[in-house]
C-alpha positions in Angstrom: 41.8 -32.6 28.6 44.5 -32.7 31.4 44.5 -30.4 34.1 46.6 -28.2 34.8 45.6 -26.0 37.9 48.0 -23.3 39.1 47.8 -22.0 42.7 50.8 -19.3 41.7 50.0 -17.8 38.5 47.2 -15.1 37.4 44.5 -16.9 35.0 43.4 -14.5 32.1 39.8 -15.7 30.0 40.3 -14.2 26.6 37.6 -14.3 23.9 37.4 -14.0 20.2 41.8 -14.4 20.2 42.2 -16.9 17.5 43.8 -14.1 15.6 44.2 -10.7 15.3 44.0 -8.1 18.6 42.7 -11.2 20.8 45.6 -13.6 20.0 48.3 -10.4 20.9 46.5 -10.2 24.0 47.2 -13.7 25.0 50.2 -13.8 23.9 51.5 -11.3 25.7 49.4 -12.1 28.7 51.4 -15.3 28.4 54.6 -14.1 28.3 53.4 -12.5 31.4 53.3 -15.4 33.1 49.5 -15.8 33.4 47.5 -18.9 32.6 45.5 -18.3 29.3 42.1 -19.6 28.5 41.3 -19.0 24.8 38.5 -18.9 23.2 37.6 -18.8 19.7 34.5 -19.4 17.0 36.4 -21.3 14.8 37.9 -24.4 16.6 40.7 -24.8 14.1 41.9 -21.0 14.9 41.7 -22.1 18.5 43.8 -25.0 18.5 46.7 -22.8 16.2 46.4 -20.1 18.6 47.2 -22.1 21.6 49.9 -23.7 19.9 51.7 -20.6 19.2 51.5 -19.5 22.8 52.1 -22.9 24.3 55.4 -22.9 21.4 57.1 -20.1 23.3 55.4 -20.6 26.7 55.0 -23.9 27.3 51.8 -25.1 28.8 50.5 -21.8 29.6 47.3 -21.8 27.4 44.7 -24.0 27.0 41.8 -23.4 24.6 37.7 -23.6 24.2 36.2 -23.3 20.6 32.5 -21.7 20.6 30.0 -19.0 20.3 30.1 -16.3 23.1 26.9 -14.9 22.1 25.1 -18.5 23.7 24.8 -17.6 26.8 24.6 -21.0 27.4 28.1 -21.4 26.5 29.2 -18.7 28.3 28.3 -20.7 31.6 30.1 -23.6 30.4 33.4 -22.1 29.3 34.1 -19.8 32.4 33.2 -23.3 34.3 35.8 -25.1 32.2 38.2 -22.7 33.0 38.1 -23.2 36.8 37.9 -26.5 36.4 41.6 -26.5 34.9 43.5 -23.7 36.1 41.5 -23.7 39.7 40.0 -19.7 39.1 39.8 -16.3 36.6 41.6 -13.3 37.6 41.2 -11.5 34.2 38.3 -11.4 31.7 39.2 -9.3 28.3 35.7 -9.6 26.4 37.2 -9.4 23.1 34.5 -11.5 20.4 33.1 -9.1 18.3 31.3 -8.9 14.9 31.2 -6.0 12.4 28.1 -5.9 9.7 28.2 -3.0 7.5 25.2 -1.3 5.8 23.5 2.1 5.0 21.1 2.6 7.9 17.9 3.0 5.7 18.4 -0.7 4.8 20.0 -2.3 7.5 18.6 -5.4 8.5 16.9 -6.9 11.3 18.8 -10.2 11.5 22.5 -8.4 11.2 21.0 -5.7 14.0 20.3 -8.2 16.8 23.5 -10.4 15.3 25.3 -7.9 16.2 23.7 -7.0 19.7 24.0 -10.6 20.6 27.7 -10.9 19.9 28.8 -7.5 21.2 26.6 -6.5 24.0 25.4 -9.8 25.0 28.3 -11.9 24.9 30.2 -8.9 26.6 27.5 -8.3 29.0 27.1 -11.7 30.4 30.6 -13.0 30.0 31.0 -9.6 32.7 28.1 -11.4 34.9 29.6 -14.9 34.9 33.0 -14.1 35.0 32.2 -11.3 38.4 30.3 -14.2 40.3 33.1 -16.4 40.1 35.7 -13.4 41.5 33.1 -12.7 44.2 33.4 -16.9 44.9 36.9 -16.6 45.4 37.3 -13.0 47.0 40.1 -11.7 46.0 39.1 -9.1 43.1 40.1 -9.2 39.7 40.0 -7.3 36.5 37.3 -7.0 33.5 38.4 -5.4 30.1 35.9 -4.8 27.4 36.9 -4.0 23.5 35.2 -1.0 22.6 36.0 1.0 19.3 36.4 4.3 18.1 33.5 4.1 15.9 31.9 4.3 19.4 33.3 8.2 19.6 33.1 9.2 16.3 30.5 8.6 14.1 31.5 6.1 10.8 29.6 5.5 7.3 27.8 2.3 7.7 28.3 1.6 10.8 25.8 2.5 13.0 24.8 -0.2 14.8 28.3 -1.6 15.4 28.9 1.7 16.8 26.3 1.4 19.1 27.5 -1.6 20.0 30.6 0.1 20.9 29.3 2.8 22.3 27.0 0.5 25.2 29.9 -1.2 26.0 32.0 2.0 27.1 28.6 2.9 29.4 28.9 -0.4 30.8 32.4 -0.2 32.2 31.2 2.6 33.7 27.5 1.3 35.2 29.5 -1.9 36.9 32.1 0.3 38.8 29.2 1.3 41.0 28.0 -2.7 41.4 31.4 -4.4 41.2 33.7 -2.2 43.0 32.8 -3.3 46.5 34.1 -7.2 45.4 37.9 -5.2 44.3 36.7 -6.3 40.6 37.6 -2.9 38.5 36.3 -3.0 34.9 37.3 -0.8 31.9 37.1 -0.5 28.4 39.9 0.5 25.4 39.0 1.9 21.9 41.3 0.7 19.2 41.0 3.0 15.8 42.0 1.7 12.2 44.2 -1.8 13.2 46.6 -3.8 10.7 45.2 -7.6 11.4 44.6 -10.6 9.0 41.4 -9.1 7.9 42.3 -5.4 7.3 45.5 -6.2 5.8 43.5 -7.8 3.1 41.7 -4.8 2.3 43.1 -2.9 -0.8 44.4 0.5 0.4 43.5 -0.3 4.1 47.6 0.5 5.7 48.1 3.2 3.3 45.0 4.9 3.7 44.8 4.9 7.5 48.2 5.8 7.2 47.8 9.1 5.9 44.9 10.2 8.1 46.1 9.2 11.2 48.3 11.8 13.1 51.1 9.0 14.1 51.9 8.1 10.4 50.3 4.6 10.4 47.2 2.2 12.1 47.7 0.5 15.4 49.3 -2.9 15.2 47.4 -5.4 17.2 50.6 -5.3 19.9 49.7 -1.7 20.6 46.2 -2.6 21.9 47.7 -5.7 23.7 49.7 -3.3 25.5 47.6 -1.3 26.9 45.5 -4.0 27.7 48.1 -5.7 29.8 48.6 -2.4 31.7 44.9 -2.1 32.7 44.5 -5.5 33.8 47.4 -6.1 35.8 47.8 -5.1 39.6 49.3 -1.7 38.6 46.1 -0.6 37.3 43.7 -2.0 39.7 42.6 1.9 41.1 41.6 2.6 37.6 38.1 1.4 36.9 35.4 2.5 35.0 37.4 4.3 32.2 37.7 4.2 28.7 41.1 4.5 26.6 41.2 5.4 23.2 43.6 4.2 20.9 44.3 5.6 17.6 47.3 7.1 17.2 45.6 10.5 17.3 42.9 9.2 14.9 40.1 11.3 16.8 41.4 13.7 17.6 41.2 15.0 14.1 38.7 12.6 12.2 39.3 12.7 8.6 37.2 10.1 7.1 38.8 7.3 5.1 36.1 7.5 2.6 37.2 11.1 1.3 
């Protein structure tokens, strides 16, 4: 892999953005000017991602196919990622599972699956991301993808909202640990979101549609958005908050399952 260090521009590490809310971040982040790191599961979703950015921005993204819930991997991916663009300035800890099921029968293995992926990944990608920031002193920015399932309560989903829920608590815990190193951390909540996977649920746009106070579900730009906003330098006294966004979603909470 060539290097491609950049002294100038803002480095952003973005996980789980082969598609969907994680590919709008980077490419936007991109379009930004930053350097993009991307990470994915699935190598061949890595690879198309960073074309796609690298298409309209040229050599602004490189990528790293594997599984943030190895810790192990972790290590090696933020390492990678000084190695080639020379530091991180951004982190969005955006890898995430969802495993449905009645609570009564939920099982064990999708429980801690889901723990390892969500908390953990989130959780020490936070830890190895911060020591690097504190190496090169000069702050930096952590964003973590909560949910709104981690506000309001949603069938068959309690232990992804749990998930959600922890992360929120830990935007807020690290402000006391990682504000004296200028690193500010927050989290946003998406609602109902039109990606590749929803948009191939039957009744999924029109459903959230009618429910959701705005007349429609977030598109994955709208979450981009805002996390562009609180990851940039005009955001960097906000720390240890949580932004919902739903398009008014809970606000009033109709269930989709009415």
């Amino acid at each position: 892999m060539n290097k491609t260090k950049s002294e100038t521009a803002p480095v952003a590490l973005i996980t789980g953005a082969g598609v969907g809310i994680g590919f709008e971040i980077a490419f936007l982040l991109a379009s930004k000017g930053y350097k993009v790191m991307l990470n994915d599961l699935d190598e061949t979703a890595t690879l198309k991602a960073c074309e796609k950015i690298n298409n309209s921005f040229p050599q602004s993204c490189q990528g790293i196919s594997g599984d943030v819930s190895d810790t192990r991997f972790i290590e090696r991916m933020v390492q990678q990622t000084v190695e080639i663009y020379g530091g991180i300035d951004v982190a969005v800890a955006n890898a995430g599972i969802t495993v449905f099921g009645d609570f009564l029968t939920y099982q064990e293995a999708d429980f801690l699956k889901v723990m390892q992926l969500n908390l953990a990944g989130s959780f020490f990608l936070a830890q190895q991301v911060s020591l690097q920031m504190i190496k090169q002193q000069r702050g930096g920015s952590l964003l973590f993808m909560s949910s709104v399932t981690g506000h309001q309560a949603h069938k068959n989903l309690a232990a992804y909202g749990m998930s959600k829920a922890a992360l929120e608590m830990l935007a807020k815990t690290l402000v006391v640990e990682l504000s004296p190193y200028k690193i500010n951390v927050n989290a946003v909540a998406p609602g109902a979101t039109m990606t590749e996977r929803t948009a191939s649920e039957e009744g999924y746009e029109k459903t959230w549609s009618e429910i959701t106070p705005m007349g429609r579900p977030a598109y994955p730009k709208d979450i981009a958005e805002a996390v562009a906003f609180l990851v940039s330098p005009a955001a960097r006294h906000i720390t240890g908050q949580s932004l919902v966004i739903d398009g008014g979603w809970t606000s009033t909470s109709p269930s989709p399952y009415r």
